[in-house]
C-alpha positions in Angstrom: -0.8 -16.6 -9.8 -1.6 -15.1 -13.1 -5.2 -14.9 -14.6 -5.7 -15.5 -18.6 -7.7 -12.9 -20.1 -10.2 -15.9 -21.1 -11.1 -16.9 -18.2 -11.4 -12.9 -16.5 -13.7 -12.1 -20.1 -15.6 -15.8 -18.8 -15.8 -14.1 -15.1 -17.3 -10.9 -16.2 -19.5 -12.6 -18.7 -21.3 -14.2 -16.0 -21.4 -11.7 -13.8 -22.9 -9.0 -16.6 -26.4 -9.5 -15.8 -25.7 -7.9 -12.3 -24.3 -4.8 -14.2 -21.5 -2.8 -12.9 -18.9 -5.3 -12.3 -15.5 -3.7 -13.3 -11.9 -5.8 -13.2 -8.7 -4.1 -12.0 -5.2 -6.2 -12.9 -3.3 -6.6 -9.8 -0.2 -9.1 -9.0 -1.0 -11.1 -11.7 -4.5 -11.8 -11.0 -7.4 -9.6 -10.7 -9.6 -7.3 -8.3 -13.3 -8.1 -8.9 -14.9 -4.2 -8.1 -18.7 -3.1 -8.0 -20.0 0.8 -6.7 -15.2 1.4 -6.3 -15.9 -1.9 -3.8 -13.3 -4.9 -4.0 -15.6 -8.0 -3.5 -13.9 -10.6 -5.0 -10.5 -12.0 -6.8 -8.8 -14.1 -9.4 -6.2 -15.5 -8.9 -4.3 -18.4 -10.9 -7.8 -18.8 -13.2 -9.4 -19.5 -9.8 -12.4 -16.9 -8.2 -12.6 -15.9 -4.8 -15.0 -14.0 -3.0 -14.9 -12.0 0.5 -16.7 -13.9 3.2 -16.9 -13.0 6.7 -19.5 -14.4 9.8 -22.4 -14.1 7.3 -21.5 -15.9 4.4 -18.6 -18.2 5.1 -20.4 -21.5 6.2 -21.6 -21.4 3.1 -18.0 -21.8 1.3 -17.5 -24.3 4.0 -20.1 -26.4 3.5 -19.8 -26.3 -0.5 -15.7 -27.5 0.0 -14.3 -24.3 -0.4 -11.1 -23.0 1.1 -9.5 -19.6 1.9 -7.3 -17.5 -0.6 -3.3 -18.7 0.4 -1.5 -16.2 -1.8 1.7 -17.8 -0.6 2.0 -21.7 -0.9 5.2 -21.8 1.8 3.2 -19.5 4.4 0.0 -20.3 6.4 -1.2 -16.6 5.5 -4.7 -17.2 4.6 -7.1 -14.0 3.6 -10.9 -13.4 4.0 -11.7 -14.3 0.4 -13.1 -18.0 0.2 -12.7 -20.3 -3.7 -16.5 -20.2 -5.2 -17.4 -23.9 -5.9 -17.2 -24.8 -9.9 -21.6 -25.4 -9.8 -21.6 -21.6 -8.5 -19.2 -20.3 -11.1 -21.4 -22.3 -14.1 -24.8 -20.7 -13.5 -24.5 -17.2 -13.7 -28.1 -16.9 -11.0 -26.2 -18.3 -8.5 -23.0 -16.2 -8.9 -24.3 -13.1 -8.3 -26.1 -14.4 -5.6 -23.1 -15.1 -4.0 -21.1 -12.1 -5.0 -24.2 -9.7 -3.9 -23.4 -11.3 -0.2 -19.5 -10.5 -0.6 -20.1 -7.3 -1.4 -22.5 -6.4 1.5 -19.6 -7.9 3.4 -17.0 -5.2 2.3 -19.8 -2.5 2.6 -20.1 -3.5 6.2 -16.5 -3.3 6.4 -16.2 0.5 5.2 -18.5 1.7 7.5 -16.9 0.2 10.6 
């Protein structure tokens, strides 16, 4: 699932006003990092965020699904789609991406 570098430049773009957001190439897609945290991916021009208890109703509720990096296995991962309206309004983005990276700072200090 490759990622153009338009739409990673568009992802970082939005997410610029937050400050700090680095990308790392990875498989063909893209680690989204902030303070050496992994709080997000792209894959297939597509951006995924990490959700646990916390914030996943939230990516429920909106329609999105669960990262399937392989289409002929049920493997699914804790990173959730971000709805399109998210993505658009760079506000709300960070918002979101703010909660997906508290999730993976919880994670590290378990």
């Amino acid at each position: 699932m490759p990622v153009s570098n338009e739409f990673l430049i568009f992802v970082l773009d939005q997410l610029a006003e937050w400050g700090g957001v680095t990308a790392r190439k990875m498989f063909g897609g893209a680690g989204l990092y902030r303070d050496g945290r992994m709080f997000g991916l792209i894959a297939g021009d597509v951006v995924y965020l990490k959700v646990d208890d916390s914030n996943r109703e939230a990516f429920v509720r909106a329609g999105s699904s669960a990262f399937k990096p392989f289409a002929d296995k049920p493997v699914s991962l804790s990173y959730y789609e971000v709805p399109p309206d998210v993505l658009e309004v760079p506000e709300e983005l960070i918002d979101w991406a703010a909660r997906s990276l508290a999730v993976q700072s919880r994670k590290k200090k378990k």
